[in-house]
C-alpha positions as CSV (number, residue, x, y, z in Angstrom):
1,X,63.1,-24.3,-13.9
2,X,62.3,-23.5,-17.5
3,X,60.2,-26.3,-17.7
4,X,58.1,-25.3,-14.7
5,X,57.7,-21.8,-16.5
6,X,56.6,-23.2,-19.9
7,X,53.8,-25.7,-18.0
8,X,52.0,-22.4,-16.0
9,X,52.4,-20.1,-19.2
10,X,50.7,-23.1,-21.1
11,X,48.1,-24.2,-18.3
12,X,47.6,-20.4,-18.1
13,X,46.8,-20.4,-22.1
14,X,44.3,-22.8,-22.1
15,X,42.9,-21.5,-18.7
16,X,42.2,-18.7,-20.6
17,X,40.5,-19.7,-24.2
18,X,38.1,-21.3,-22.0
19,X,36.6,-18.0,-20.2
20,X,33.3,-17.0,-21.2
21,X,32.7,-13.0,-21.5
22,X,29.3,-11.9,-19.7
23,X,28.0,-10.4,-22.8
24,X,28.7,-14.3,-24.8
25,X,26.4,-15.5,-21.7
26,X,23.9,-12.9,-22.1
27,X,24.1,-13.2,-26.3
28,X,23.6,-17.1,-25.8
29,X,20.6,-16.6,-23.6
30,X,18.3,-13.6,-25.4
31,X,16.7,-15.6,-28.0
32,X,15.5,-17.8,-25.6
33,X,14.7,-15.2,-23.1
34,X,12.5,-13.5,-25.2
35,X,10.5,-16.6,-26.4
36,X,9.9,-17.2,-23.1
37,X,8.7,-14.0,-22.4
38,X,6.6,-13.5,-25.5
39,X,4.6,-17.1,-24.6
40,X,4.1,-15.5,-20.6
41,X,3.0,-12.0,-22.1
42,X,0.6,-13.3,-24.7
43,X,-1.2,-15.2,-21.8
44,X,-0.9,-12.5,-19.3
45,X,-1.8,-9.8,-21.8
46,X,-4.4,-11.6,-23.7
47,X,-3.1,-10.3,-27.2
48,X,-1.3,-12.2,-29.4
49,X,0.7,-9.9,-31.3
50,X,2.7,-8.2,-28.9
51,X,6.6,-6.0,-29.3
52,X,9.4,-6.3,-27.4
53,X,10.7,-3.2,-26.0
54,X,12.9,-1.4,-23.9
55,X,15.6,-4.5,-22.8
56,X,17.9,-4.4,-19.7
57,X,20.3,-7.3,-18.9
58,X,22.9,-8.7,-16.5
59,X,24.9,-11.3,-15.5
60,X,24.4,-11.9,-11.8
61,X,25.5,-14.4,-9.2
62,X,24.0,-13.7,-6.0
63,X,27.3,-15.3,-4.3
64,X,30.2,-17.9,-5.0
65,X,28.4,-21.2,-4.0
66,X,25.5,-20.2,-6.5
67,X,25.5,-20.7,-10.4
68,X,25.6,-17.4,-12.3
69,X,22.3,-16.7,-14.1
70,X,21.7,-14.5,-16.8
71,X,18.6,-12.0,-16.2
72,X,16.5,-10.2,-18.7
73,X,13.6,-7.1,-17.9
74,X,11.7,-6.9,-21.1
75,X,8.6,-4.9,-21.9
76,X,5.8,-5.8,-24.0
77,X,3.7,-4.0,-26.1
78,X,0.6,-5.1,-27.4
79,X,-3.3,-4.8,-27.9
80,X,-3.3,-1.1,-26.3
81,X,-1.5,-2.8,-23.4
82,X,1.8,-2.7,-21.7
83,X,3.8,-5.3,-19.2
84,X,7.1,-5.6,-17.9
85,X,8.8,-9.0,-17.4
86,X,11.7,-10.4,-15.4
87,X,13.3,-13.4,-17.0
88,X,15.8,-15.4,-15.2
89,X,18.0,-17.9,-17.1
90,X,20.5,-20.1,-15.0
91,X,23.5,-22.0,-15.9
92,X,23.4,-24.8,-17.8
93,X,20.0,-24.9,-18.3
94,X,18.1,-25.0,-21.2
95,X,15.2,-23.4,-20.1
96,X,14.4,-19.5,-18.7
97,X,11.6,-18.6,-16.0
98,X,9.3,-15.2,-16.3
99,X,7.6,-13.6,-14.0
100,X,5.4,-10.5,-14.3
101,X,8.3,-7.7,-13.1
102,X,5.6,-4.5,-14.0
103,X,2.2,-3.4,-13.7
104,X,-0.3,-3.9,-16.8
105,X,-1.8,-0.8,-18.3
106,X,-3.8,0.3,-20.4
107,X,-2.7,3.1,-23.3
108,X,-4.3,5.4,-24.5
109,X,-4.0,7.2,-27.6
């Protein structure tokens, strides 16, 4: 009986070091997310020197069968210009996908 005790508390143990906090998914992916946004921007925006700004992110998995995915909304600034991205970056890839989340415009002033 003991024995059967120590083998869940131990399976239990190394069940656990293995877990992966959302915000170690989402601190894995940024870097990434945000190269893939700046190449999208500069095209979109036609300015090359552009700022990040303004970043809102989550881990989602839209249910149990699907792999989680980390997502990104990122502005960028640039060239008296503004746009606001969605990147999506799924599991176990090593690649993120953009789209154009937000309306382009034009600052003034």
């Amino acid at each position: 009986m003991l024995r059967a005790f120590m083998l869940i508390g131990l399976i239990s143990v190394v069940a656990l070091t293995g877990c992966v906090t959302n915000a170690q998914i989402l601190d894995s992916y940024q870097n990434m997310a945000i190269q893939t946004i700046l190449a999208k921007a500069q095209f979109e925006i036609n300015c090359q020197y552009l700022t990040p700004f303004g970043m809102s992110r989550e881990v989602v998995q839209p249910s149990p069968a699907d792999p989680w995915r980390a997502n990104y909304i990122i502005g960028m600034r640039g060239c008296e210009k503004n746009a606001t991205f969605l990147v999506l970056c799924p599991e176990g890839e090593n690649s993120c996908v953009s789209t154009c989340y937000g309306q382009f415009d034009n600052r003034t002033g």
